[in-house]
Legacy VTK file of the C-alpha trace (Angstrom):
# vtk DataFile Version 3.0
C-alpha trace
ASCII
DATASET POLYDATA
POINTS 479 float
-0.617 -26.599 -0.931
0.597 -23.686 0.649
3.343 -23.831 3.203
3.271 -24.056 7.177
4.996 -21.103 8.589
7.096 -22.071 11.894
8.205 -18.303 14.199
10.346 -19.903 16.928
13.731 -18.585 18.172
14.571 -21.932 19.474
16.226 -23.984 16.664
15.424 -27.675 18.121
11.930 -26.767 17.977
11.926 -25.764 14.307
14.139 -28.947 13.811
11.706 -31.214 15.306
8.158 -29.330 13.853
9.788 -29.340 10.024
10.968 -32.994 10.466
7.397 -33.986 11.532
5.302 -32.142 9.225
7.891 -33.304 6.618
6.817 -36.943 7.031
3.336 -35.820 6.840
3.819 -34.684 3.395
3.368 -31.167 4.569
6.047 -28.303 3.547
7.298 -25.775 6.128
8.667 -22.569 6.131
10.904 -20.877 9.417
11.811 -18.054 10.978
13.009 -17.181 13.965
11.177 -13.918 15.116
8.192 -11.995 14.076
9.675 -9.391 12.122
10.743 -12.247 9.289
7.301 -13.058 9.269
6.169 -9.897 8.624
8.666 -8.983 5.991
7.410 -12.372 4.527
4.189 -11.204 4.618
5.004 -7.986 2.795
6.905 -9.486 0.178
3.635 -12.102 -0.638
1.537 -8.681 -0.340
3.703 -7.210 -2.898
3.367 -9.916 -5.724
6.739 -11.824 -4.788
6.078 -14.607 -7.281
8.544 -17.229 -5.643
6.523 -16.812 -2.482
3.827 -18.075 -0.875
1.935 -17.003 1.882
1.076 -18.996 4.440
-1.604 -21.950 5.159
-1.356 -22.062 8.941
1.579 -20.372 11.107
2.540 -21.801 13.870
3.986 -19.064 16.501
6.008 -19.022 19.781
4.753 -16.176 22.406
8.230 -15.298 24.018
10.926 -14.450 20.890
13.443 -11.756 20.473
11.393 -8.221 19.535
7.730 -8.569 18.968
5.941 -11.715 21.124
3.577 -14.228 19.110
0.867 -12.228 20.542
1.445 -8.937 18.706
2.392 -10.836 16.078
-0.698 -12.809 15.953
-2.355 -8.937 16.283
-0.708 -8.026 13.087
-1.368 -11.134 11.109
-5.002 -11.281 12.065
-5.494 -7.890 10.398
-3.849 -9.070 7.189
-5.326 -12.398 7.040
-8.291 -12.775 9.100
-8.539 -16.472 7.944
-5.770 -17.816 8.517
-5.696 -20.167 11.365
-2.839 -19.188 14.237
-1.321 -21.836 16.529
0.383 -20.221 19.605
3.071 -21.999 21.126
4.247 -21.023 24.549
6.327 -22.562 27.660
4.673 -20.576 30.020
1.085 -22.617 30.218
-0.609 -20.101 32.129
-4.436 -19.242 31.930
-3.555 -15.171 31.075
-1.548 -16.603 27.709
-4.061 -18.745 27.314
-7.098 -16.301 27.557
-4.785 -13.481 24.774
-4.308 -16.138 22.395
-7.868 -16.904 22.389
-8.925 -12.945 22.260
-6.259 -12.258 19.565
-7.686 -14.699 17.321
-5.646 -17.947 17.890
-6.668 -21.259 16.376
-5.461 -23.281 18.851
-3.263 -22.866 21.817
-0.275 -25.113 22.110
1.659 -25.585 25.462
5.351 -26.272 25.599
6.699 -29.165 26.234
4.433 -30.984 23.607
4.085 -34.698 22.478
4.925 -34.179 18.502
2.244 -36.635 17.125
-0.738 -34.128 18.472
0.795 -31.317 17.531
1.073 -32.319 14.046
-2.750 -33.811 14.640
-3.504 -30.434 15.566
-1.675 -28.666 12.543
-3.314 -31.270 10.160
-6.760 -29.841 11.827
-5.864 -26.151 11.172
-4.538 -27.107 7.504
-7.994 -29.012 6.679
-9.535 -25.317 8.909
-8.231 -23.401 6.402
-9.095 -25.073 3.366
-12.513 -25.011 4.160
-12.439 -21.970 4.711
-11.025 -21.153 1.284
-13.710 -23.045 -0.502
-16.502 -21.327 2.090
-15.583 -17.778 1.397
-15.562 -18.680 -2.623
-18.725 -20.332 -2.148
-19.843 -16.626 -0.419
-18.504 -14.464 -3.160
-20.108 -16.958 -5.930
-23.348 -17.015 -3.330
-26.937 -16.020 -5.003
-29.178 -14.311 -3.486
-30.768 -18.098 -1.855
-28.712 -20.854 -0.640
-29.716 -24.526 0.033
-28.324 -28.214 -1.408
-30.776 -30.202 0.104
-33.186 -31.390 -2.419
-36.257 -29.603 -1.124
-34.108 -26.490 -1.753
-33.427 -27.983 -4.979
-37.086 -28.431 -5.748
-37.814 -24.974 -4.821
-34.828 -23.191 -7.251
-36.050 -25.351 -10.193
-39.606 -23.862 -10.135
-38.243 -20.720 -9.844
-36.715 -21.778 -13.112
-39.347 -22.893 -14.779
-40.992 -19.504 -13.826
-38.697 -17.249 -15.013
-40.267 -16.554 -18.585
-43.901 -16.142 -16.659
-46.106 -13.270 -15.028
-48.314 -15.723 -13.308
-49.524 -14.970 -9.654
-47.601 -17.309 -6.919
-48.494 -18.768 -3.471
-45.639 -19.106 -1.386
-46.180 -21.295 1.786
-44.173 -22.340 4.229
-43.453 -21.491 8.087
-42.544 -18.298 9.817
-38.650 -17.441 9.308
-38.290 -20.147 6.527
-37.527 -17.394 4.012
-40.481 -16.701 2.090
-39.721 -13.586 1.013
-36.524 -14.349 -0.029
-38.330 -16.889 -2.669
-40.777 -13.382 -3.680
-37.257 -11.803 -4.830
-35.860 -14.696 -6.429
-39.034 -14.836 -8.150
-39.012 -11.425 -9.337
-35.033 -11.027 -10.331
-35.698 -13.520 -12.972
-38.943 -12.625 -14.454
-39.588 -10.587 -17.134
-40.622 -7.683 -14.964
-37.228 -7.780 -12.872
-36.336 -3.979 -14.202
-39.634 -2.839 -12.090
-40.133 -2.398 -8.654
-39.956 -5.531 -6.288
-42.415 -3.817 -3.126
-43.343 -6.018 0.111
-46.225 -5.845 2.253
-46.888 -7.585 5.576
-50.642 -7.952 5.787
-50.734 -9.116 9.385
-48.178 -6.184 10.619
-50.830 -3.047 9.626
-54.183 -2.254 11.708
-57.105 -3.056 9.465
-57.849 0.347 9.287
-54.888 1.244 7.485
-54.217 -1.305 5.335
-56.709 -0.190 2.496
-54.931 2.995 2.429
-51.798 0.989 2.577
-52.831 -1.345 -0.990
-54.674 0.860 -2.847
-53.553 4.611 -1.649
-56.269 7.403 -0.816
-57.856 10.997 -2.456
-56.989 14.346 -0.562
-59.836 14.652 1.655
-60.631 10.983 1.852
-60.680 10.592 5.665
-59.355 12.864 8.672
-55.601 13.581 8.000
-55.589 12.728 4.462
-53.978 16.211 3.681
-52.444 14.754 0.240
-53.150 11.902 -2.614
-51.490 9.101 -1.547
-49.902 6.175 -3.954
-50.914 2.831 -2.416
-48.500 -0.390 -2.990
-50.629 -1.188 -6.130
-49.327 1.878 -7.645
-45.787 1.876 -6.208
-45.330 -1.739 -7.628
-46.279 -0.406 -11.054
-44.790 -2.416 -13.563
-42.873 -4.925 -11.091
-44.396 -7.560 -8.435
-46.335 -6.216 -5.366
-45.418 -9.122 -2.726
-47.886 -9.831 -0.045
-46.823 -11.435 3.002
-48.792 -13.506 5.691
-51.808 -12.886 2.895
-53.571 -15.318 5.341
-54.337 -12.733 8.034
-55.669 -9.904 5.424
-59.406 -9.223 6.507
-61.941 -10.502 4.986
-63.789 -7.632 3.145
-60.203 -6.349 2.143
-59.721 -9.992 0.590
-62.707 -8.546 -1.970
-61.351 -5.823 -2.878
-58.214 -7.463 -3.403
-60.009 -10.148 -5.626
-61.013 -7.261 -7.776
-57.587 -6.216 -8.654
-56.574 -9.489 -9.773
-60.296 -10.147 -11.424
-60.403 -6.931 -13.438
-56.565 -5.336 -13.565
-58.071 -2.145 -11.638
-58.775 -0.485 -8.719
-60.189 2.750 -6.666
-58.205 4.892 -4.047
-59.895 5.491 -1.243
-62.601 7.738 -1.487
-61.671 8.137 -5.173
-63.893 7.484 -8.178
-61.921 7.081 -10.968
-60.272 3.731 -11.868
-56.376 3.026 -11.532
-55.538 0.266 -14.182
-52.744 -2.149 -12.340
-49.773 -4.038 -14.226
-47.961 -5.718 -11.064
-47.710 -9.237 -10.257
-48.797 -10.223 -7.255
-47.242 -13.237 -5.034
-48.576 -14.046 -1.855
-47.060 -16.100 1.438
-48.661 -17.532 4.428
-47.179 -19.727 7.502
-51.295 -20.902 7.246
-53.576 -23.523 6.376
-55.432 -21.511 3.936
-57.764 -24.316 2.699
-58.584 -24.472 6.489
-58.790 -20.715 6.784
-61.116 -21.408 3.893
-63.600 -23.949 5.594
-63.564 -21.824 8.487
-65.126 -19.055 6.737
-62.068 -16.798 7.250
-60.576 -16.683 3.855
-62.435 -16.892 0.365
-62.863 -19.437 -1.559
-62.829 -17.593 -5.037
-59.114 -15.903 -3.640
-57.713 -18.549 -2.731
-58.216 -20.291 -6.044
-57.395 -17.057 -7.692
-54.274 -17.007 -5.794
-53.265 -20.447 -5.425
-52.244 -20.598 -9.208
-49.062 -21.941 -8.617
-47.804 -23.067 -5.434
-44.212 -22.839 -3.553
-43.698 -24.967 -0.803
-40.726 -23.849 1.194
-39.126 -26.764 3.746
-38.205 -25.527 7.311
-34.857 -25.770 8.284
-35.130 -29.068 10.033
-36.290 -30.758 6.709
-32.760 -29.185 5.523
-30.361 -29.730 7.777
-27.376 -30.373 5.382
-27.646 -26.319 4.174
-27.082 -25.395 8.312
-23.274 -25.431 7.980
-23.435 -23.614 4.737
-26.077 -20.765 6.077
-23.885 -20.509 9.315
-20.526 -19.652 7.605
-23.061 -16.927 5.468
-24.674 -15.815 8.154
-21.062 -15.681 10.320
-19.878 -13.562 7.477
-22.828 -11.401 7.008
-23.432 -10.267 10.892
-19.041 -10.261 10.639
-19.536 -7.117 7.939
-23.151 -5.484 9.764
-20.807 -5.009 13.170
-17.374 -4.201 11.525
-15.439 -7.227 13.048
-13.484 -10.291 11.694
-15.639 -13.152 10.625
-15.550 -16.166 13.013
-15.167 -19.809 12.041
-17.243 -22.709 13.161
-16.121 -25.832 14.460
-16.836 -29.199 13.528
-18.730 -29.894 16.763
-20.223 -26.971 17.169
-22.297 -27.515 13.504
-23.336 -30.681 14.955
-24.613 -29.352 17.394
-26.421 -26.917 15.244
-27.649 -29.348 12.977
-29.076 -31.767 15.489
-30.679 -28.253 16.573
-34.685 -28.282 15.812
-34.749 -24.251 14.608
-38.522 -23.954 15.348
-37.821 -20.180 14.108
-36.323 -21.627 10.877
-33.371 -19.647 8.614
-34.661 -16.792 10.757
-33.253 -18.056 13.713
-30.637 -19.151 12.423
-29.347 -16.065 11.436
-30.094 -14.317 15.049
-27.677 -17.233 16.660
-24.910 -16.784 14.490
-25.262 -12.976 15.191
-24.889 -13.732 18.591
-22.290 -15.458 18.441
-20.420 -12.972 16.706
-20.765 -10.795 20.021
-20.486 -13.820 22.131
-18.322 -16.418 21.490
-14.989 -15.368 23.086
-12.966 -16.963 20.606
-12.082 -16.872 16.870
-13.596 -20.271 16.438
-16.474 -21.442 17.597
-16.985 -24.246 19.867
-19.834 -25.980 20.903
-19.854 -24.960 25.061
-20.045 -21.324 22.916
-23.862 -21.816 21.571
-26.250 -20.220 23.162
-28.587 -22.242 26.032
-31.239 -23.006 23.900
-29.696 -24.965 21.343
-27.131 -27.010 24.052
-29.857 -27.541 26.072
-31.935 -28.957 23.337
-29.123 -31.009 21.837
-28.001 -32.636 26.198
-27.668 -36.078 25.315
-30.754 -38.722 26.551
-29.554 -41.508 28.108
-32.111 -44.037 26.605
-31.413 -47.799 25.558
-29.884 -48.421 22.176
-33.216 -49.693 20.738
-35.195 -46.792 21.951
-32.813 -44.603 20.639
-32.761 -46.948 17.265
-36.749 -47.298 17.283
-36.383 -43.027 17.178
-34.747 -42.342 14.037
-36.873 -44.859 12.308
-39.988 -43.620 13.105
-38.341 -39.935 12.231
-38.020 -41.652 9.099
-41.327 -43.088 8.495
-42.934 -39.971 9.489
-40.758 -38.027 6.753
-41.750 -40.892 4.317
-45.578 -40.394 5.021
-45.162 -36.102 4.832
-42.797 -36.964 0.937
-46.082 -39.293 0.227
-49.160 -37.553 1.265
-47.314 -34.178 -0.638
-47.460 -35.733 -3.877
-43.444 -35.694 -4.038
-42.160 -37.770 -6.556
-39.539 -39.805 -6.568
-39.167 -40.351 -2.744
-36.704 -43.093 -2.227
-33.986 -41.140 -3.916
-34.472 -38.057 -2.214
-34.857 -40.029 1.679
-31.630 -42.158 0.244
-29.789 -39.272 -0.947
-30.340 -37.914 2.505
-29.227 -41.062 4.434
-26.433 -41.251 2.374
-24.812 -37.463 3.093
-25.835 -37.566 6.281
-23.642 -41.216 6.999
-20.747 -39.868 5.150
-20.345 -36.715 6.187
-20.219 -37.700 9.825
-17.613 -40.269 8.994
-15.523 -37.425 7.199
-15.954 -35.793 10.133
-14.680 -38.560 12.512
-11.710 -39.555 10.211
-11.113 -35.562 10.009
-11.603 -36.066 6.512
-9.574 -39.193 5.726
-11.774 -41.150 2.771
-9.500 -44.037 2.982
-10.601 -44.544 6.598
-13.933 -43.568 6.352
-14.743 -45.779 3.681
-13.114 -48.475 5.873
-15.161 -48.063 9.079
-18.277 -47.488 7.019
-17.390 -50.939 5.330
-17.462 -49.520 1.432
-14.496 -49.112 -0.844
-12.158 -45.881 -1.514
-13.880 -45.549 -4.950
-17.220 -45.441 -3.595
-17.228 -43.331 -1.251
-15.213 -41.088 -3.888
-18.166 -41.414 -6.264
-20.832 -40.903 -3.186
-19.003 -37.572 -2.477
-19.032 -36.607 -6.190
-22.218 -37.692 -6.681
-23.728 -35.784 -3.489
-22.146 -32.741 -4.247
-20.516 -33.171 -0.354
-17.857 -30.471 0.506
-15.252 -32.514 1.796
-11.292 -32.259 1.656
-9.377 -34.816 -0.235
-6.892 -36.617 1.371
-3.136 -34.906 1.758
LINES 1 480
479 0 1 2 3 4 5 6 7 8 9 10 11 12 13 14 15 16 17 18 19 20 21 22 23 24 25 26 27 28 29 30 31 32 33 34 35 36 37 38 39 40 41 42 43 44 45 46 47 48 49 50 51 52 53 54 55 56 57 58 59 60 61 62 63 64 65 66 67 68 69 70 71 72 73 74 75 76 77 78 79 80 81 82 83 84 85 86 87 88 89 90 91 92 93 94 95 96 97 98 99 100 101 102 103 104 105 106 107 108 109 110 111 112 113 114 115 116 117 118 119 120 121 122 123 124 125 126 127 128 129 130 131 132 133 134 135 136 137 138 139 140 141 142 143 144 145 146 147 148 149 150 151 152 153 154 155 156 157 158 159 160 161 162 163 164 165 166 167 168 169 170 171 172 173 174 175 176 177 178 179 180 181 182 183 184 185 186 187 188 189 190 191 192 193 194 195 196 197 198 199 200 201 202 203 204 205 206 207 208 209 210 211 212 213 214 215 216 217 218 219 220 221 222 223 224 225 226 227 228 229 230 231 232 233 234 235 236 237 238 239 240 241 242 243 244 245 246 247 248 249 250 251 252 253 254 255 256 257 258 259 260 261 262 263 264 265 266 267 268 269 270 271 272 273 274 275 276 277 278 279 280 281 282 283 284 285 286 287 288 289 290 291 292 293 294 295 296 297 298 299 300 301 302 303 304 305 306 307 308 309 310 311 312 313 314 315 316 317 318 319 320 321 322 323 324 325 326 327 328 329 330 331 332 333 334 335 336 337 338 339 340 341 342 343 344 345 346 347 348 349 350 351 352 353 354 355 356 357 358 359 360 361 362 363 364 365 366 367 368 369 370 371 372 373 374 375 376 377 378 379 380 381 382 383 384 385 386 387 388 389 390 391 392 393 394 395 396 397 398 399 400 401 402 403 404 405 406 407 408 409 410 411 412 413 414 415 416 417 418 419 420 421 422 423 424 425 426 427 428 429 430 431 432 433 434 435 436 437 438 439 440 441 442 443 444 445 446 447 448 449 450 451 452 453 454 455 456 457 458 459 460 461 462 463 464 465 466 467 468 469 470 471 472 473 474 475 476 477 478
């Protein structure tokens, strides 16, 4: 691994720092004002092949020439990820508070005991290498992310679509990412080189939404000046996606039922048929059998349009993908506002994960763009979430075997939903669950020590080694 870089001007405190993290197994690197550092910096920038740049540096505020706090100013804007430990005698709240808005990690006040500094090191060390693998994980990202196994359901039937035309019903509720799935759909499909064009049904007056599908004649109604292409048209050759088809009304749905029936339709107020090549996939948040037996939806529609079905979990049926949307959604709103990406804590995604996102991915990403106004730090803590999810995640106060009797009805209701869905293979996908969930919050306890989170979960070293492997779980091996 990559070295820790110590700025102090007081040699004892190098001494002591380089003799710790030596035990540790951890190398070190000193200087003794910022400049060095900065020069170092240079020389990595340049290609110096017998150096390394850093893994974590570890800064005094008060040296000779520039303080820790400029220097953390100039670092930041180098490496935004690197995690910055400021070190200071003078433990006053206005250090404090500029470590914090520059960026810092952690802030360290002088006199400290040595074992928690190097505790707190080891945490900024096992920071930053997740933060390596997160921002390879971003560039390799596609254009839909998820490891839960509904997720993993859902990218293997786009799979076994990719060679086929057919018309697809995506379902799921609002904000879970629906049309995200219509674009995955149509990038690998053989009509990918056409136009991908999206239509909310629900978000157009009735009166203009036939215009809207199927385009008008000059002339056709007051203010029709010009011919106008409809969506049909515009999604010529490529996939014409129709959101929230649920809410489309109900003599539209005929016309509609046309297209797809006969490959052709009128403009408004025109006479002469437009053939259509698009394919058409649909999404509702509804119950469109029920819309059905209400009277509201057509049969013969629904059949035509429920050829193949997409069922797309909400986020609290895949809570393992929250810390993995976070750090992409962190990054995203990061490069919408212009800033430096912030980094989540361990707490903080429990938080989040224990969090029920009744506005799904959605939501989601609208928290983690708040936070990238709001949080005052560089990392995220929990206190920094927004009211909603902390006061939805207070702890209850309830006897152990209430609280036990909760999960396991949680789990018998998610049991009955797998069932009455027709999922196969439910044991492995609830135990595949159970098992992530268990050892990824003893990772996170043991701050990523297997050996003693195997122990305190009472398995061996090389099972939970396999488990990890076998789970695809992104955690840090042992240094």
């Amino acid at each position: 691994m990559k070295p820790i870089w110590i700025v102090d001007d007081d040699p004892s405190i190098r001494f002591v720092l380089e003799r710790a993290l030596a035990r540790e197994g951890l190398p070190t690197r000193s200087f003794t004002q910022a400049r060095e550092v900065l020069d170092a910096l240079a020389g990595v920038a340049a290609g110096g092949a017998a150096q390394q740049g850093p893994q974590v540096l570890v800064s005094d505020i008060r040296m000779p020439g520039d303080s820790g706090l400029q220097l953390l100013e100039q670092v930041r804007a180098q490496l935004p990820g690197l995690p910055v430990i400021v070190m200071t005698a003078y433990s006053d709240l206005d250090s404090a508070v500029s470590a914090f808005q520059g960026g810092a990690f952690e802030y360290l006040p002088k006199p400290f005991d040595v074992p928690k500094a190097v505790e707190l090191i080891r945490r900024a060390v096992e920071e930053s290498e997740r933060e390596q693998v997160a921002e390879q994980q971003q560039a390799d990202a596609p254009e839909m992310l998820g490891q839960a196994p509904a997720m993993q359901d859902v990218f293997r039937a786009i799979g076994r679509l990719s060679q086929s035309v057919v018309t697809v019903l995506v379902t799921g509720e609002s904000g879970s990412g629906k049309e995200l799935v219509a674009r995955a759909l149509h990038k690998h499909s053989p009509v990918a080189g056409g136009p991908f064009v999206a239509i909310n049904t629900a978000a157009i007056p009735k009166d203009l939404l036939e215009s809207e599908l199927f385009g008008h004649e000059r002339g056709a109604f007051t203010g029709a000046q010009t011919q106008r292409r409809g969506r049909f048209e515009q999604a010529e050759g490529g996939t014409l996606f129709l959101d929230e088809i649920g809410d489309m009304p109900f003599d539209l749905q005929t016309r509609l039922l046309r297209v797809l029936s006969d490959g052709q339709f009128y403009r408004v107020g025109g006479h002469a048929a437009v053939k259509s090549h698009v394919r058409v996939i649909a999404a509702t948040h509804q119950d469109l059998e029920q819309r059905v037996r209400d009277g509201a939806f057509r049969e013969d529609l629904f059949h035509r349009l429920n050829v193949i079905r997409l069922r797309l979990p909400a986020l609290r049926e895949r809570r393992e993908d929250v810390p993995m949307l976070t750090r992409h959604f962190l990054q995203r709103s990061a490069r919408q506002l212009g800033v430096e990406p912030k980094r989540i804590s361990d707490a903080a995604l429990e938080t989040l994960m224990r969090f029920a996102f009744p506005g799904n991915v959605r939501q989601l990403e609208n928290i983690c763009h708040w936070l990238t106004v709001m949080a005052p730090a560089q990392v995220i803590s929990a206190r920094d979430l927004p009211p909603e999810v902390l006061q939805a995640g207070a702890p209850v106060h309830a006897p152990a075997a209430a609280a036990d009797e909760g999960w396991e009805l949680a789990l018998e209701r998610e049991a009955q939903r797998l069932l009455q869905d027709g999922r196969p293979e439910v044991w492995e996908a609830l135990a595949r669950r159970f098992e992530s969930r268990l050892i990824r919050t003893a990772l996170q306890a043991t701050h990523g020590r297997r050996m003693e989170a195997a122990q305190r979960l009472g398995i061996g070293r090389n099972t939970i080694t396999r488990k990890i492997q076998e789970l695809g779980l992104d955690a840090p091996d042992e240094v």
